[in-house]
N, C-alpha and C positions, 0 to 999 in steps of 0.2 A: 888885593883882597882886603887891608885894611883898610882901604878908602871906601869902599861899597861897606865893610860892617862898620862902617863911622858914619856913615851919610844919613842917617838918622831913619825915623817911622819904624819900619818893620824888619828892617835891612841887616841888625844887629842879630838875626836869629833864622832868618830865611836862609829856606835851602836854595844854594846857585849851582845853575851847570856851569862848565866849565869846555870848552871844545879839546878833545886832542889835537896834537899838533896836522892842522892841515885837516883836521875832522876825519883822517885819512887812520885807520888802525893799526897798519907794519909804521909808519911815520911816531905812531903816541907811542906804540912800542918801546920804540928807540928814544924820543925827548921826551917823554911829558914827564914833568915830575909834579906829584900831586904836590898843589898849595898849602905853605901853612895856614892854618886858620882858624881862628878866637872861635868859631861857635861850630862846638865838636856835631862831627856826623851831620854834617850839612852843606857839603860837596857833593855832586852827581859828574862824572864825565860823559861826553857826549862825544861821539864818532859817527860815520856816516857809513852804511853799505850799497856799493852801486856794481858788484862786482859778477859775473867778468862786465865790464863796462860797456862793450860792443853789443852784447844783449840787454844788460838791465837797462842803461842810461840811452843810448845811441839809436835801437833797433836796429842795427845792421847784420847782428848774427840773429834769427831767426828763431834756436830752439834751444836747449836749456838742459841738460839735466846727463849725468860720463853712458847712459846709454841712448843719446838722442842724435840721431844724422845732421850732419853739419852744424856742431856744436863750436863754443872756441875750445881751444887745447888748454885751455886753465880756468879756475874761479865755478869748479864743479861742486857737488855735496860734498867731498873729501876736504875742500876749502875753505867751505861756510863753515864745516864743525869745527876745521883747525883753527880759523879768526877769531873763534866766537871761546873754544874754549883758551886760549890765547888771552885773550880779555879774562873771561872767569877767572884764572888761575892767577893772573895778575892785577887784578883791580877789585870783583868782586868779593872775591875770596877772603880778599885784605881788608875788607869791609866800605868799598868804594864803587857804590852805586853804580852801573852804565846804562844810559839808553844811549839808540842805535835812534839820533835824533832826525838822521834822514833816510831812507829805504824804501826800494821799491822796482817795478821792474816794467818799463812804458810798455805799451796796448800795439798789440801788432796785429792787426786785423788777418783775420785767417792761422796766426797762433796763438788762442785764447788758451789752450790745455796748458801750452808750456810755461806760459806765464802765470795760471794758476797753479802747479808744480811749484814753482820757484818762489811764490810770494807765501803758498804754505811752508815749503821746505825751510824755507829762511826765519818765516817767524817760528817755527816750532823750536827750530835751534837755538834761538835767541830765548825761547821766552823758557825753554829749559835747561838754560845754564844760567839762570836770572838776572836776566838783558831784557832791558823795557823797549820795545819796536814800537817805531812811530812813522809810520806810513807817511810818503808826501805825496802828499793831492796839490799836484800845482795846478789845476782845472784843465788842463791839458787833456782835450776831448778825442784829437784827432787818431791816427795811427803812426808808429814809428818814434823815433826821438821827441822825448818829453811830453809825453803823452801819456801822463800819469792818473789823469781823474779819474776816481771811482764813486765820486758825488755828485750829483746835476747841480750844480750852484744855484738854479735858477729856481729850482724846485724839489732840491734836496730828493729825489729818485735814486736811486744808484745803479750806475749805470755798468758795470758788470759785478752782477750777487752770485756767479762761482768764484770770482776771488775774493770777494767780501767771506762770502761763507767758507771758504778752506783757510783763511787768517782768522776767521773768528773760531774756528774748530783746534785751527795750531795754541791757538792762546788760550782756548778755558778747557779743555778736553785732554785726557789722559790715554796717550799713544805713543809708540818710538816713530824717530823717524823712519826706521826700514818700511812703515806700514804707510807710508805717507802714497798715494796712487800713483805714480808713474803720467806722463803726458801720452795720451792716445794722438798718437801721430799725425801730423797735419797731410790735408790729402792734396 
């Protein structure tokens, strides 16, 4: 930390993130211990959400959400609130910034509902225990594992605006999650 506020220009007074351990949130849990550091309230921590991983990161589990057929058996909504308020209680609260620097949940052709469920559910939870969510668009157009983009690189279109618009509804719009729509079932 003092090498980065010693390296001169603007670095003495900028705010850094800092990753938990393994950018993994039960991991920062347990090690991260926030850094001393010369220029107060100018630390952000930074953690990653992929979780349950077979659905969000992989595509291999299919549908999303503790009332959705062939879900995984863990990393439901009872999850996201307990990670998320987990962080708040420990980090925010204490006056220690989080964004949620990686999230998101890959395109799986023929279950677009369950992954717009999941990509609102997530950030409304995040963004109302005040957790900064930052989508990753690895341009990953296809369907299945890492197949994340929701921007046409080539022509800035967007290329699915139901999960655009239910993240940008989680984030400036004033609703509980209970009221967040449910996935209409894939046929």
């Amino acid at each position: 930390m003092n090498l980065v506020r010693a390296s001169g220009g603007n670095n003495g007074k900028r705010h850094l993130i800092v990753p938990g351990y393994n950018t993994n949130i039960d991991e920062t849990l347990k090690a991260f211990k926030v850094p001393i550091d010369s220029a107060k309230n100018r630390l952000i921590l930074s953690v990653h959400y992929y979780d349950p991983y077979l659905f969000a990161l992989q595509g291999k589990t299919h549908t999303w959400g503790s009332a959705s057929p062939g879900r995984d058996d863990w990393g439901q909504e009872d999850f996201v609130v307990s990670q998320f308020d987990k962080l708040k209680s420990r980090y925010v609260d204490q006056g220690v910034p989080v964004i949620i620097g990686e999230y998101g949940a890959t395109h799986q052709r023929g279950y677009e509902d369950y992954r717009r469920y999941y990509m609102e559910y997530v950030t409304k939870a995040a963004v109302d225990r005040g957790l900064v969510p930052v989508y990753w668009d690895n341009g990953g157009r296809g369907s299945g594992g890492e197949s994340f983009a929701l921007i046409n690189r080539n022509d800035n279109s967007v290329l699915h605006p139901k999960v655009m618009e239910a993240m940008r509804r989680a984030a400036t719009s004033a609703y509980s999650l209970k009221d967040v729509a449910p996935p209409v079932p894939a046929k």
